[in-house]
C-alpha positions as CSV (number, residue, x, y, z in Angstrom):
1,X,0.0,0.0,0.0
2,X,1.3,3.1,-0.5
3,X,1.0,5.6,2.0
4,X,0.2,9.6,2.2
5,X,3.4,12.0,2.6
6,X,3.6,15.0,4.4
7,X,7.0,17.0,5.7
8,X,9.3,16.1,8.0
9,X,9.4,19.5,9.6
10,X,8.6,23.0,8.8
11,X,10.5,25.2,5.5
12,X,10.0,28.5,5.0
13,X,10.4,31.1,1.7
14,X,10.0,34.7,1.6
15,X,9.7,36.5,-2.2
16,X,7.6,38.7,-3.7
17,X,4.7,38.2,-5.3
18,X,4.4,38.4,-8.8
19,X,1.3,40.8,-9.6
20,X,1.1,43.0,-5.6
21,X,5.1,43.1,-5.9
22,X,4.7,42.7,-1.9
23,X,7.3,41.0,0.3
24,X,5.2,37.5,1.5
25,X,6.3,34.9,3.6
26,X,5.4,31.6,3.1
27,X,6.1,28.4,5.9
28,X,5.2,24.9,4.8
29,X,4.2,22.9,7.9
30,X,3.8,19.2,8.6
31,X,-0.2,18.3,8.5
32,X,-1.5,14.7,9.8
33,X,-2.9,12.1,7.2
34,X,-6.3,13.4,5.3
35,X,-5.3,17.2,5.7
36,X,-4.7,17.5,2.1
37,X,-3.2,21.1,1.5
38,X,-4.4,24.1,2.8
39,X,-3.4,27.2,2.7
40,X,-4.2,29.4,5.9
41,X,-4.0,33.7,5.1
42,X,-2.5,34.3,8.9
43,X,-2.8,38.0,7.6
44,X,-6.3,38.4,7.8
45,X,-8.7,39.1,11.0
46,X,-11.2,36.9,10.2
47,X,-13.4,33.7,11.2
48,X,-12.3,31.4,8.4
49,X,-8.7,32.1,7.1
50,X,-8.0,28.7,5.1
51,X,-8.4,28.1,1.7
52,X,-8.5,24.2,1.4
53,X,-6.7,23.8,-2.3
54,X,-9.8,22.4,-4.4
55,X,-10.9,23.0,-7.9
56,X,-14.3,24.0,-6.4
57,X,-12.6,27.3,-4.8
58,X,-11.1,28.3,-7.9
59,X,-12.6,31.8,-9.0
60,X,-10.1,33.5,-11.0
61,X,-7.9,32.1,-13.9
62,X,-6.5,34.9,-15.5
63,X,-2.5,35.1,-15.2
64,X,-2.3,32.7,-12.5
65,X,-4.8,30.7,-10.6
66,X,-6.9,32.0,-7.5
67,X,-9.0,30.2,-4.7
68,X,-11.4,32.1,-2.9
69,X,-13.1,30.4,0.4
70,X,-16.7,31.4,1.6
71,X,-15.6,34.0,3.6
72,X,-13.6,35.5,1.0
73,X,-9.7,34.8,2.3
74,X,-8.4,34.1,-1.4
75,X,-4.9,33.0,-2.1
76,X,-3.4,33.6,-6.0
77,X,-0.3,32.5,-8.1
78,X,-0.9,28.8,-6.7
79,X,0.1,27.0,-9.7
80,X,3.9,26.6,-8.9
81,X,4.1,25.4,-5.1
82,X,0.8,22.8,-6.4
83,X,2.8,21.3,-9.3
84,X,6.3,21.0,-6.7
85,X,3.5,19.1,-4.5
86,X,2.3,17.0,-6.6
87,X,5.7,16.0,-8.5
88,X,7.2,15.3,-5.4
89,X,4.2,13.6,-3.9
90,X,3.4,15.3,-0.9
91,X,-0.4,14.9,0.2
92,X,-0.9,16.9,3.3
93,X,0.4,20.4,4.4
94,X,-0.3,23.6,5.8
95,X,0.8,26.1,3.9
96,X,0.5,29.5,5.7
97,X,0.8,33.1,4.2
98,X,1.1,36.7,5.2
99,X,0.1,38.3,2.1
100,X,-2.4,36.8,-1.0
101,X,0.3,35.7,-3.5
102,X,2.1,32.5,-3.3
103,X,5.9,34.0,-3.6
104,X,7.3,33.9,-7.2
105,X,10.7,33.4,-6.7
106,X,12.3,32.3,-10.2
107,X,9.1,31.9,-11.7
108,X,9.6,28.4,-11.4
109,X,8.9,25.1,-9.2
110,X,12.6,24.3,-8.8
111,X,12.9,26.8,-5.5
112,X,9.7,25.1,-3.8
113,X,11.2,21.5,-4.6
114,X,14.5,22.6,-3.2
115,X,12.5,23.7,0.0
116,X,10.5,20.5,0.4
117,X,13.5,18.4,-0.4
118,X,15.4,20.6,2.7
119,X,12.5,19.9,5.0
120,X,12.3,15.7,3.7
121,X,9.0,13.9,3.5
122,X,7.8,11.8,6.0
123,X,4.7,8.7,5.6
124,X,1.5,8.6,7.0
125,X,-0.3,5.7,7.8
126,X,-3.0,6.2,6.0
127,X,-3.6,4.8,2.2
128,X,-2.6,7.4,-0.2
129,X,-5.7,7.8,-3.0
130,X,-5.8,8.4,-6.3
131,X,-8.7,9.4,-8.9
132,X,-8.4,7.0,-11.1
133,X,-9.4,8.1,-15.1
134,X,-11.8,5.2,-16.3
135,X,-12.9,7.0,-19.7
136,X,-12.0,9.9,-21.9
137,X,-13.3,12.9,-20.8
138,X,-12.8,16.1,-23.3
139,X,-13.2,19.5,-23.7
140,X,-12.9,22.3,-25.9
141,X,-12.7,26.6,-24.9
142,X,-12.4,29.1,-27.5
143,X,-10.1,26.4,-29.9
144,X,-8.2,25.0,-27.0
145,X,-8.7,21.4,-26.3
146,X,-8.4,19.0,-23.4
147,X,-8.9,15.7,-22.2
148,X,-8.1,13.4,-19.1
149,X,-7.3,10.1,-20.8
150,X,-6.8,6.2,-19.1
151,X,-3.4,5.4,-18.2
152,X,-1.4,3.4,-16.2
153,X,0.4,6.0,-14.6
154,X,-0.4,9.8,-14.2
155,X,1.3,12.0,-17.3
156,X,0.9,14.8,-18.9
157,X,1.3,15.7,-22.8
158,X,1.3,19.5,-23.8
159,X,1.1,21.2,-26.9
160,X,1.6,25.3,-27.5
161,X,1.8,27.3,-31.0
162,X,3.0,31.1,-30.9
163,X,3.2,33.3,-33.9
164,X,6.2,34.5,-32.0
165,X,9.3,33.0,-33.7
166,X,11.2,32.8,-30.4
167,X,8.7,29.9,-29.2
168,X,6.6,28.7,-32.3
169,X,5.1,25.2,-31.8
170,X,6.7,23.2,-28.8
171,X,5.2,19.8,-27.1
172,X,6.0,17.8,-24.2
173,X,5.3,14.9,-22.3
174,X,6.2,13.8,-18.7
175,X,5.4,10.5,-16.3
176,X,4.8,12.5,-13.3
177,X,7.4,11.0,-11.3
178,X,9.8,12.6,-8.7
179,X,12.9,12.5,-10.6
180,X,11.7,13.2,-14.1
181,X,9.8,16.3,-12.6
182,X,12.5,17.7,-10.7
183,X,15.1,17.5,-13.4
184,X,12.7,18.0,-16.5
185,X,10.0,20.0,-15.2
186,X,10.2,21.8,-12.5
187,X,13.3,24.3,-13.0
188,X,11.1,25.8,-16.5
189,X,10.2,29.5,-15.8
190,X,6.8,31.2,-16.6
191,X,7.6,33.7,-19.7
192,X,6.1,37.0,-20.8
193,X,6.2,39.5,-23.8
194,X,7.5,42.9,-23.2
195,X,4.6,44.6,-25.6
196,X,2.1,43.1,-22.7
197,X,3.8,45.0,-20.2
198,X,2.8,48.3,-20.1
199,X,-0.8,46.7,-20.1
200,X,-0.8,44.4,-17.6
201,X,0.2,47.0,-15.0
202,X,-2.2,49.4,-16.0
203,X,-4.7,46.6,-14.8
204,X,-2.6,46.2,-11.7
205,X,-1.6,43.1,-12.7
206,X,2.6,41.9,-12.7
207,X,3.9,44.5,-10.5
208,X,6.2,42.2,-9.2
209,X,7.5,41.0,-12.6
210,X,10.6,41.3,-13.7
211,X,13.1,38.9,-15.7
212,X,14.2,37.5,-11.9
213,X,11.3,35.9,-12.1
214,X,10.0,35.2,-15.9
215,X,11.9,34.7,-19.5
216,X,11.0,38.1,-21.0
217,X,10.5,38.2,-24.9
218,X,10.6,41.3,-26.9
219,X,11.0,41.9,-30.6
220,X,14.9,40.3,-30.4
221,X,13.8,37.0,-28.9
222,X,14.2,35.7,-25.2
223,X,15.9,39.4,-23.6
224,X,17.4,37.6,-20.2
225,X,21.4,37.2,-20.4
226,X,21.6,34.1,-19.2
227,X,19.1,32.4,-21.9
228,X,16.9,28.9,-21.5
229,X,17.2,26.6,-19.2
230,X,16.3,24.3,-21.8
231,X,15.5,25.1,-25.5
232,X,11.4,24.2,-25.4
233,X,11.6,25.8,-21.7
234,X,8.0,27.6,-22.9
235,X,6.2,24.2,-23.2
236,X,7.7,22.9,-20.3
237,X,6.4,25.7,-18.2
238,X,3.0,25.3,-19.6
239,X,3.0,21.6,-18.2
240,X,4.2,22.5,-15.1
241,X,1.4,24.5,-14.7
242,X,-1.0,21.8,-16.0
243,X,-0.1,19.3,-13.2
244,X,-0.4,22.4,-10.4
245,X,-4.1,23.3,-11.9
246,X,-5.2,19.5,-12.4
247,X,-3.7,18.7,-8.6
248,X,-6.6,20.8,-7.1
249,X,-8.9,18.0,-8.2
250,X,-8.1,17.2,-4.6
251,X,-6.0,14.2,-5.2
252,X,-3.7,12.6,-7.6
253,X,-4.4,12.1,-11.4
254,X,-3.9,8.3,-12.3
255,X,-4.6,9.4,-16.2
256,X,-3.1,10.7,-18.8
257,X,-3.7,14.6,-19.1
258,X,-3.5,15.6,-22.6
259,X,-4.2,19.4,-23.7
260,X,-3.6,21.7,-26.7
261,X,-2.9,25.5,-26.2
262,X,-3.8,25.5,-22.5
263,X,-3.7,27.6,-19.8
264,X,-5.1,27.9,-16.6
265,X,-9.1,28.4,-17.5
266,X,-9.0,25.3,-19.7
267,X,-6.7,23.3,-17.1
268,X,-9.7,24.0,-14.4
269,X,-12.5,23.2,-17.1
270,X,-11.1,20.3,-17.6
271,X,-10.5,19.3,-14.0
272,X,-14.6,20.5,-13.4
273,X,-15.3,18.4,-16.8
274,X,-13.6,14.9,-15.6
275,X,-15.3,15.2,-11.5
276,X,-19.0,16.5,-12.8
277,X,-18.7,12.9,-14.3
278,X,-19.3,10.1,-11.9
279,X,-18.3,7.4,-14.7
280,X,-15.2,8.7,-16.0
281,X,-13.5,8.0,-12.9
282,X,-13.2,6.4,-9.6
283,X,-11.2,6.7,-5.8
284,X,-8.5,4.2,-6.0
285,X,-6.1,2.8,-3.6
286,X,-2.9,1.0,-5.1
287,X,-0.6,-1.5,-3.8
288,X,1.6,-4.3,-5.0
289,X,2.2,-4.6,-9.0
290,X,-0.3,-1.6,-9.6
291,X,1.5,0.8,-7.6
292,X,5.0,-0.7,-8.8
293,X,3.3,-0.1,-13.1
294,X,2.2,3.6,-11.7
295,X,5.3,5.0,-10.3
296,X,3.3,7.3,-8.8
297,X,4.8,10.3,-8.0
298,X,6.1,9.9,-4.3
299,X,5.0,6.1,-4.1
């Protein structure tokens, strides 16, 4: 049986967020078996300051992903810290903030795996679950497609096309997997055009960008000095932040997820798409040959 994971003892990052451009400090702390993650504003003065991460709270998609609980704590930017979660395989944690942007830091995963990896994991025991795809479920936004897809192990296949010459068409595809996410996957940075600039702070939006935290592109191609981290680093961000959106489904993927052009809307349609249907999928516990075939992320 494989068991849930949580951290051997607290970690905590400090960065600024990437649209406020505040300061925020972030602790990860140890939770007990069927916590899941939650994320607790300990800025606000108010009843109910957690936000349990679940596709269900989502209520903004635009630049980044948001969750917003009934009495309106909300916490944005989640993306990153849920994909380092669920590539390492950590179930339960409390993740408490002092502002309402997970910290950017690189604009990566890679400095949230390196914190986890500081603080170790540690098993529950309790029976890790997984949502197991039985059927194909698929959708389709504004030309943007996606589907959730039987597999034997949880993956995820991405497709972008840009007119922009610097990224054109790229596509991916990753077993979601501890090592192949922390090598592959997690150390791709978000990226951003230059022209959108101007804009996106005129709606308040990306004060906190900057190219220590994003690839930049202008009219010359990728404008920071130190280049890629790998040559389809675009695509490879835009999985990452597939497997952050789809882990809000509230528990592992054991499926294929396979989208064209996404981004954070579609990842969440998607996710809504493959729970509203109660035959496309069922709670699973593995053990023994299945979970050896799975190499389930953290199993």
């Amino acid at each position: 049986m494989i068991e849930r994971n949580t951290l051997a003892q607290a970690a905590v990052c400090a960065g600024i967020g990437l649209h406020t451009g505040a300061r925020v400090r972030m602790a990860l702390k140890p939770a007990s078996a069927g916590t899941g993650i939650v994320f607790e504003r300990i800025d606000l003065d108010i009843d109910d300051r957690r936000i349990p991460a679940r596709h269900d709270l989502v209520r903004s998609t635009e630049l980044g992903t948001v969750l917003t609980n009934a009495s309106g704590a909300s916490v944005s930017t989640v993306e990153h810290l849920m994909a380092a979660l669920a590539g390492l395989g950590v179930d339960d944690v409390m993740v408490e903030l002092d502002g309402p942007e997970i910290p950017a830091m690189d604009g990566s995963s890679k400095p949230f795996v390196d914190l986890l990896e500081r603080a170790g994991l540690k098993s529950c025991p309790a029976p890790r679950r997984f949502i197991k795809v039985l059927k194909r479920v698929e959708i389709e936004d504004a030309g943007r497609v996606a589907a959730f897809i039987p597999s034997v192990r949880p993956a995820i296949d991405v497709t972008i096309d840009f007119a922009d010459a610097a990224i054109g068409r790229q596509q991916f595809r990753f077993d979601v997997n501890p090592e192949t996410f922390t090598a592959e996957v997690a150390p791709a940075r978000t990226f951003g055009f230059r022209r959108d600039y101007e804009t996106l702070l005129k709606a308040g939006l990306a004060r906190g960008g900057s190219m220590q935290n994003a690839i930049v592109l202008d009219e010359g191609g990728v404008a920071n000095p130190e280049g890629l981290r790998f040559a389809d680093e675009f695509v490879r961000h835009k999985a990452l932040d597939a497997l952050g959106d789809i882990h809000l489904a509230g528990a592992p993927i054991l499926g294929l997820y396979r989208a064209e052009r996404p981004g954070h809307r579609l990842n969440s349609l998607a996710v809504h798409a493959l729970l509203a249907d109660a035959s496309a999928w069922k709670m699973v516990t593995l053990a023994g040959e299945e979970a050896a075939r799975a190499r389930v992320a953290g199993g």
